[in-house]
C-alpha positions as CSV (number, residue, x, y, z in Angstrom):
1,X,-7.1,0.9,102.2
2,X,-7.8,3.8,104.3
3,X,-9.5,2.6,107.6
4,X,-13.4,4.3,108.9
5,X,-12.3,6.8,111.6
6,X,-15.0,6.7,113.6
7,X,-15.0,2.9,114.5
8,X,-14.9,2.8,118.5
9,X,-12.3,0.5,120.1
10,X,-12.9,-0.3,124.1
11,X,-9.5,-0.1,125.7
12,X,-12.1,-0.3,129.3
13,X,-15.3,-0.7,130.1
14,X,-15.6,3.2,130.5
15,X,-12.6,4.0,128.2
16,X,-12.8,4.8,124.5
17,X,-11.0,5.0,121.4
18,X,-11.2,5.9,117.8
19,X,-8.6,7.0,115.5
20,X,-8.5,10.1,112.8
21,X,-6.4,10.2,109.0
22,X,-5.7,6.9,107.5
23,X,-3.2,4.1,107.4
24,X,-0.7,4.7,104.4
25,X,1.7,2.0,102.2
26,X,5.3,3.7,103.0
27,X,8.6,2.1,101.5
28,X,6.4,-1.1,101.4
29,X,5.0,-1.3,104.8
30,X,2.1,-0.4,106.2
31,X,2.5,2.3,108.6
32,X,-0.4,4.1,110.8
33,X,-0.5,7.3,110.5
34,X,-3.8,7.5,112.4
35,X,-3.8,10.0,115.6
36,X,-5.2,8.9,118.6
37,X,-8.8,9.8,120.3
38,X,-9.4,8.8,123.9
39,X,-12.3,9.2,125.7
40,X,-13.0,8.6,129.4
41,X,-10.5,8.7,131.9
42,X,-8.4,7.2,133.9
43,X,-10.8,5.5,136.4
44,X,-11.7,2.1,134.6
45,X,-15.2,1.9,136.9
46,X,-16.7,5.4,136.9
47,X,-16.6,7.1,133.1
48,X,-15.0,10.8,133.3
49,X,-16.3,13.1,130.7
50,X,-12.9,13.7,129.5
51,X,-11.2,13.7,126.3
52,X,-7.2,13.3,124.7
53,X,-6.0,14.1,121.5
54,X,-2.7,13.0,120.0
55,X,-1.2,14.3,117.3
56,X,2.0,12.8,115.4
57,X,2.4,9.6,118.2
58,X,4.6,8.1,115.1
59,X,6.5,11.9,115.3
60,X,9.5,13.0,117.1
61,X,7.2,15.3,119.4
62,X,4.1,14.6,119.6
63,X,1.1,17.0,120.6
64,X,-1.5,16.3,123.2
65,X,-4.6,18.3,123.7
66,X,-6.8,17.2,127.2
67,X,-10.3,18.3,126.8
68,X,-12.3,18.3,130.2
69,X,-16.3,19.5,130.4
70,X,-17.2,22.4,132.1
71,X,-21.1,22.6,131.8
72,X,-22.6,23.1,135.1
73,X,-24.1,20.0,135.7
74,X,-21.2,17.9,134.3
75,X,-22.3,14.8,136.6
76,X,-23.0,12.4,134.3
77,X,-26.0,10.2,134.9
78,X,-25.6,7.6,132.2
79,X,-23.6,7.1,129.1
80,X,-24.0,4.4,125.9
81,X,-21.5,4.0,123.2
82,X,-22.9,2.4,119.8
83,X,-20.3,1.7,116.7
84,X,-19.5,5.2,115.8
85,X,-20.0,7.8,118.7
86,X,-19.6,7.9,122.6
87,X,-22.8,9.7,124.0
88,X,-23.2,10.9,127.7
89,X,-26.0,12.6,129.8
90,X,-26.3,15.1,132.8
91,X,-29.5,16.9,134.1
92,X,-30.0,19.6,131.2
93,X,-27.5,18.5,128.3
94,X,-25.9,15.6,126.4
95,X,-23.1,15.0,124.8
96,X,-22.0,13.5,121.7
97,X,-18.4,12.5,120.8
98,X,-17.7,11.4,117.2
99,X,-15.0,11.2,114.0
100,X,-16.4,12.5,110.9
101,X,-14.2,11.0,107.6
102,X,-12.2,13.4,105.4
103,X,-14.6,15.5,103.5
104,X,-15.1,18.6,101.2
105,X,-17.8,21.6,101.4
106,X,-17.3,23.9,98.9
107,X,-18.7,26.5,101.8
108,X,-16.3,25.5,104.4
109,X,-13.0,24.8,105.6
110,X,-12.4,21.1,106.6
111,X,-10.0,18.9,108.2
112,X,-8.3,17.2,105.5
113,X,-7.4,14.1,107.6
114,X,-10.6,14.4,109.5
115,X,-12.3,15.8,112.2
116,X,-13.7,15.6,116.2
117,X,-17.0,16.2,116.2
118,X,-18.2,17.9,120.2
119,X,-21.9,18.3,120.0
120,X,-23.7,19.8,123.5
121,X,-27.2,19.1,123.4
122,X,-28.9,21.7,125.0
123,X,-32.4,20.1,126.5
124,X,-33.6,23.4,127.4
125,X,-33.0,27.2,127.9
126,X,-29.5,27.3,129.5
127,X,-29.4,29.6,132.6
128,X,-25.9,30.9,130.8
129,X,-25.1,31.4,127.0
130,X,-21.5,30.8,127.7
131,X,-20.0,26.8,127.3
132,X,-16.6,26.2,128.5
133,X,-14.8,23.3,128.4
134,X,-10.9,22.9,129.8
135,X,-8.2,22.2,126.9
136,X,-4.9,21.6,128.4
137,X,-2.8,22.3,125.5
138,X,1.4,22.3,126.3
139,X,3.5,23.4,123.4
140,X,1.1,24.6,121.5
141,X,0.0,28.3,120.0
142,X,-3.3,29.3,119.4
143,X,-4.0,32.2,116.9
144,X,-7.1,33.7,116.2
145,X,-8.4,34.2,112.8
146,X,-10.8,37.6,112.5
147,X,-12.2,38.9,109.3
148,X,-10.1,39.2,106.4
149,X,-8.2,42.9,105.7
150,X,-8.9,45.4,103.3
151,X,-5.2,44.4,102.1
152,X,-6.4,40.8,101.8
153,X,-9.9,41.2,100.3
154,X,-8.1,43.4,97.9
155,X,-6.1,40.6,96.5
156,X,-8.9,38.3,96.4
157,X,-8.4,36.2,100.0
158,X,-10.9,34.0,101.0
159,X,-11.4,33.0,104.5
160,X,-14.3,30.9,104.5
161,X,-17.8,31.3,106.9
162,X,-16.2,28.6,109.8
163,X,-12.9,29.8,109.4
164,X,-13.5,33.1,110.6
165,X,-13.5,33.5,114.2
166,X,-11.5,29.8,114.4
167,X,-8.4,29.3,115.9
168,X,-5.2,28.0,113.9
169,X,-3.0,25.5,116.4
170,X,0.1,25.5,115.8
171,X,3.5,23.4,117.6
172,X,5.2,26.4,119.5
173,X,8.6,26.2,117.9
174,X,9.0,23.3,115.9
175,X,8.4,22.4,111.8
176,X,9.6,18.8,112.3
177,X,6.9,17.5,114.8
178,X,4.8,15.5,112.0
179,X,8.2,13.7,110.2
180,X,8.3,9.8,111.2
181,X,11.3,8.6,112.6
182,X,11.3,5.0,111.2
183,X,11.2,6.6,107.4
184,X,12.7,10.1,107.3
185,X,16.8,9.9,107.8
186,X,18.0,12.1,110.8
187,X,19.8,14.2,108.7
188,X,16.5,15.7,106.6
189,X,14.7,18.6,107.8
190,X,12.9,21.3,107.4
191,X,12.3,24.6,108.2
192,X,9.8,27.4,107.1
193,X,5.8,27.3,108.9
194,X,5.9,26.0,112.5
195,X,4.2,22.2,112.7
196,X,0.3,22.9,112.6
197,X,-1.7,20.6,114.5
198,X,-5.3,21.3,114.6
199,X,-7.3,23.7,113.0
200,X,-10.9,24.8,115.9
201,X,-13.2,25.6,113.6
202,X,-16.4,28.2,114.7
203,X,-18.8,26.3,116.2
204,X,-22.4,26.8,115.2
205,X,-25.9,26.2,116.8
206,X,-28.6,24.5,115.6
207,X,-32.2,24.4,117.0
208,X,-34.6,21.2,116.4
209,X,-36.1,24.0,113.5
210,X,-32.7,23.6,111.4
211,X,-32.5,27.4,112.5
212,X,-28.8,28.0,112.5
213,X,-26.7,31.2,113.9
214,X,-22.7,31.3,114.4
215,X,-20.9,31.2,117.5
216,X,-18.3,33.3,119.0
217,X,-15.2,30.9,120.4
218,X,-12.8,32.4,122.5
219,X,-9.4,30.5,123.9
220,X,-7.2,31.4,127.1
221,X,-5.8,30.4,130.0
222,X,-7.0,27.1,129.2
223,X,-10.2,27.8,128.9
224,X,-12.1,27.3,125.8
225,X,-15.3,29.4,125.7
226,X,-18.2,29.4,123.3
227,X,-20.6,31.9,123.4
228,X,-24.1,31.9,121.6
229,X,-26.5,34.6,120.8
230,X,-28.8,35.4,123.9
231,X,-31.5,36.2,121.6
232,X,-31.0,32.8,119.8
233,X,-31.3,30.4,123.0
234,X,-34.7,32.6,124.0
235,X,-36.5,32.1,120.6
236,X,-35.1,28.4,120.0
237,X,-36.9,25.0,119.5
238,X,-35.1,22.8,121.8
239,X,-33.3,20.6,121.8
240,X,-30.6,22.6,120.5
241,X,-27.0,21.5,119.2
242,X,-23.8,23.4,119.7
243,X,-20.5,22.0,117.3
244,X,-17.2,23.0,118.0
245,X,-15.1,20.8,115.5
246,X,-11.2,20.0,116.1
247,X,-10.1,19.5,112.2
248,X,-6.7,17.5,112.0
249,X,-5.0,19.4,109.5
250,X,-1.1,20.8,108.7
251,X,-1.8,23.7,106.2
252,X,-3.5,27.4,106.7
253,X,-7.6,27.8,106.4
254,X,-7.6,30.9,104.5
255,X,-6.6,31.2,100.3
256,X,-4.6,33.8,98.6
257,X,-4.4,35.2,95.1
258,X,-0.5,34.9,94.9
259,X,-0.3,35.9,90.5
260,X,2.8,38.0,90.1
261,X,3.4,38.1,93.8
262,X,6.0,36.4,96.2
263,X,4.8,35.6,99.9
264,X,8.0,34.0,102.2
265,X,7.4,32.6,105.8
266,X,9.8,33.8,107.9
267,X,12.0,31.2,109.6
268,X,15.5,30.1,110.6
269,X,17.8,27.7,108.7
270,X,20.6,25.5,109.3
271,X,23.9,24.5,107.9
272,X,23.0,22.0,105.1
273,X,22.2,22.0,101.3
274,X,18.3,22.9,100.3
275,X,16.3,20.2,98.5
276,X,13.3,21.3,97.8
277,X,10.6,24.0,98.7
278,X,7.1,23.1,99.1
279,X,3.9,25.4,98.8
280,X,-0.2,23.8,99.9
281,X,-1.9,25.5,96.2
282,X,-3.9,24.7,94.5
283,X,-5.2,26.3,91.0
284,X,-9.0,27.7,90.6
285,X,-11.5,28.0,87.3
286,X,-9.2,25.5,85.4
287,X,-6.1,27.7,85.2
288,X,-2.5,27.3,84.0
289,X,0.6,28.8,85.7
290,X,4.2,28.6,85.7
291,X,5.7,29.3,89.4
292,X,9.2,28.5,91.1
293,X,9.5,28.0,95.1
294,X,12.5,31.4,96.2
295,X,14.8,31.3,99.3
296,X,15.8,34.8,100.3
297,X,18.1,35.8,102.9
298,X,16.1,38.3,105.5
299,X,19.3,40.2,106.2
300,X,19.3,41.8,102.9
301,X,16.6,40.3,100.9
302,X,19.0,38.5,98.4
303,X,18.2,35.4,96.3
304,X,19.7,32.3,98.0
305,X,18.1,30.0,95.4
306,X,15.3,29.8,93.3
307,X,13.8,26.1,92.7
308,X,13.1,24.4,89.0
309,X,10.2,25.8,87.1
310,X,7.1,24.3,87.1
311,X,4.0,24.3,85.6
312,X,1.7,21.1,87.0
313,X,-0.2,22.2,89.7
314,X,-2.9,20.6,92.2
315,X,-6.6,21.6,91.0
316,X,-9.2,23.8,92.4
317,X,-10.9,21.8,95.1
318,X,-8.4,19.1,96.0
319,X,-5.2,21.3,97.2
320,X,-2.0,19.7,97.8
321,X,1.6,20.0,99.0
322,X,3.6,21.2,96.1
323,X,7.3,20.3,95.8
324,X,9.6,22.9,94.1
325,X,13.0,20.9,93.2
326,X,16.0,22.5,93.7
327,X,19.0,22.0,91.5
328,X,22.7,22.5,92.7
329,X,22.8,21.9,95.8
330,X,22.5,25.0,97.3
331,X,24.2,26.1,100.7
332,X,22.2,27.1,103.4
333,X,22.9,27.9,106.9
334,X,21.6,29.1,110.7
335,X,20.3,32.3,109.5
336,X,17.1,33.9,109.0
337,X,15.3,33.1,105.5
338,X,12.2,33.8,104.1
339,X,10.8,30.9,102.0
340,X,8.4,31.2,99.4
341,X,6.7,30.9,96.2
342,X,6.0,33.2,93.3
343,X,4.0,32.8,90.3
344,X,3.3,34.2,86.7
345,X,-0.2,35.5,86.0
346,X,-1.2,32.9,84.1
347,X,-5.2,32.2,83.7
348,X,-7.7,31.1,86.4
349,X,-6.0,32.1,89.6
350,X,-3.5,30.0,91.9
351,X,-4.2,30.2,95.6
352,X,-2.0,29.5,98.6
353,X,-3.1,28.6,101.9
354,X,-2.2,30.5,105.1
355,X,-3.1,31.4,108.2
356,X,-3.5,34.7,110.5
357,X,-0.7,34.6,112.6
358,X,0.8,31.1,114.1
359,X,4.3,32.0,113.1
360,X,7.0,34.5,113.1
361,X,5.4,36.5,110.0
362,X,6.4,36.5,106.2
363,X,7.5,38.7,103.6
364,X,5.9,39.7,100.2
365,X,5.9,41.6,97.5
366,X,3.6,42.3,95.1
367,X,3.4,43.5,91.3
368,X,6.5,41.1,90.6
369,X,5.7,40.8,87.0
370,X,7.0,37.1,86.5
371,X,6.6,37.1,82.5
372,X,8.3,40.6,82.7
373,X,11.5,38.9,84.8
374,X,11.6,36.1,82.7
375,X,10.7,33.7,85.5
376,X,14.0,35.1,87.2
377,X,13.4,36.2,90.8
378,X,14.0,39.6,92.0
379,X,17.7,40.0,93.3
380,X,17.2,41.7,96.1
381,X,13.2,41.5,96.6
382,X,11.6,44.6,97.7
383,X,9.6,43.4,100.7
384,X,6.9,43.9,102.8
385,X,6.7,42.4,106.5
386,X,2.9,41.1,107.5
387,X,2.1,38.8,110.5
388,X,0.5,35.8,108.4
389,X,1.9,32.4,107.8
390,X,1.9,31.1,104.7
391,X,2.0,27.3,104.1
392,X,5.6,26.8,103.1
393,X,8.3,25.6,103.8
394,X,12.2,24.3,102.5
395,X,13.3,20.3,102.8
396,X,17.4,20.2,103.2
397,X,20.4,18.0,103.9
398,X,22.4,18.5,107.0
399,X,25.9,19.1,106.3
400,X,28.1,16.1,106.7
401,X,25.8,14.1,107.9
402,X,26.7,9.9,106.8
403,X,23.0,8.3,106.8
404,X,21.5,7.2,104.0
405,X,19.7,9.0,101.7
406,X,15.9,8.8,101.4
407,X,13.0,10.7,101.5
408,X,11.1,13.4,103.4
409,X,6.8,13.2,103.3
410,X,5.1,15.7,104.9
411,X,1.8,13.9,106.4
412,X,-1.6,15.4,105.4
């Protein structure tokens, strides 16, 4: 049974924690996946307005994001914890620190194993309209997500109202960070999109009214900035409430139409035999489709291997990872790929998640007719590059490797 994420453990009398996702029954054990919230510092008799995320602790390499408040009058005068949120106060603001459970809002992108909830309470007219707060963030990239293309609108993306202006955070180099070392075998792996960590979503102010405007969020150097409309804060009913929302999530905020049309994440492989491709879809208006996950060779754009057909699909509004199986056994190698997905025309649409940016790119091409083929991939493709990352990626076997065979989960 999953477990409340917002339940507050003391480790201190000024330390905190709670924990985000849920625990899952794995091979017959119960394993947490949970990722770690702490708030407070390191002092255990004066409370620091500090916060750590961890993200895959169970993982190979784990992620750790260090949040630090930067208002200027940070010196907190008191703070009160009750079953759900830690709460602090300085002269002209507050502070509170909560989990919000897994959730869905048809009008906005959400973390899908849950989120941190940052609310600054404004108790009056700041003398600045721009909040920063101090994210140490190793290892990690942070891309920005603007508003969509022509190229995108065109073939009917959607990038949802807190998804634009967000940031996608991605592990720098790696696509292994979230497999658990006590149930995936060393010798399956992945490659295809980088590990994604966290998604930032825009944060959003809120006078005591309900009068709402968005928020522009800026991150760099370590400094993460949120900036509200001037002529906001001088007409507002305070108190008002300023969100920025960490969602703990692995696959891209933004959907794509991908009927008749192959997108590939760039990425590099190694020597092995492919399993299985995997694809975060998910069908819209009660469609029906017939896809296949493709692995091409960047070098030349040939077919490597093309995974089973399928035709069962995750529905609109409950997206999911999608595993392609591959038959044969296929070689692969350390060379550059582009993996993918393609899809007939079918009815309804089918969407796949990305991301602006976060990766080394991808490939497409469009107008690949899949009834017309047969369902038999272009050999060579005719692609495209573009700078987004679609939520794919390959599962393999490393060659000659002697452990046991099992299984590889990829944890949502």
């Amino acid at each position: 049974m999953a477990k409340k994420i917002h339940v507050l453990e003391e480790l201190n009398s000024t330390t905190y924690r709670f924990k985000i996702g849920e625990e899952k029954n794995v091979q017959g054990q119960d394993r947490d996946y949970r990722d770690d919230v702490i708030i407070g510092g390191d002092n255990p008799s004066v409370f620091e307005p500090k916060i750590k995320l961890t993200r895959w602790k169970w993982g190979r390499k784990p992620i750790t994001l260090d949040i630090e408040f930067k208002p200027s009058d940070n010196k907190v005068k008191t703070y009160k914890t009750d079953k759900e949120k830690v709460k602090w106060e300085s002269a002209d603001s507050s502070f509170d620190v909560y989990g919000k459970e897994p959730h869905i809002n048809p009008n906005r992108m959400t973390g899908r194993r849950g989120e941190l909830e940052i609310e600054l309470i404004l108790k009056k007219k700041p003398d600045s309209n721009i909040f920063e707060w101090i994210v140490n963030a190793p290892n990690t990239e942070w891309t920005y997500q603007p508003e969509l293309t022509q190229f995108e609108i065109d073939r009917g993306a959607i990038r949802k109202e807190n998804v634009i202006g967000s940031y996608a955070v991605y592990h720098i180099t790696d696509c292994d960070a979230h497999k658990d070392p006590n149930t995936t075998p060393d010798n399956v792996k992945l490659f295809g999109m980088r590990s994604k960590a966290f998604h930032v979503f825009r944060p959003e102010a809120i006078d005591d009214n309900g009068v709402r405007v968005w928020c522009n969020l800026d991150y760099d150097n370590e400094i993460l900035s949120v900036t509200v409309p001037q002529d906001f804060l001088d007409n507002a009913s305070y108190p008002v409430i300023i969100d920025p929302t960490f969602g703990y999530t692995t696959e891209g905020a933004s959907t794509y139409n991908l009927e008749d049309a192959i997108f590939a994440v760039l990425a590099t492989g190694a020597a092995g035999t492919l399993d299985s491709i995997s694809a975060f879809i998910q069908e819209e208006g009660g469609g029906a489709h017939t896809g296949k996950g493709v692995l091409y060779l960047v070098s030349d754009s040939s077919l490597v291997a093309a995974s089973d057909e399928d035709t069962t699909f995750p529905p609109e509004g409950t997206p999911a990872w999608n595993v392609f199986s591959v038959s044969g056994a296929p070689a692969v190698s350390a060379v550059s790929y582009a993996v993918g997905a393609w899809f007939d025309s079918g009815t309804g649409g089918i969407l796949i998640h990305y991301d602006a940016g976060g990766g080394p790119g991808m490939k497409y091409q469009i107008g690949v007719v899949y009834t017309d083929l047969s369902g038999v991939p272009p050999d060579p493709a005719t692609f495209t590059d573009d700078a987004i990352s679609p939520s794919v990626y390959a599962t393999y076997t490393v060659g000659g490797a002697t452990t046991p065979a099992s299984y590889i989960s990829m944890i949502i």
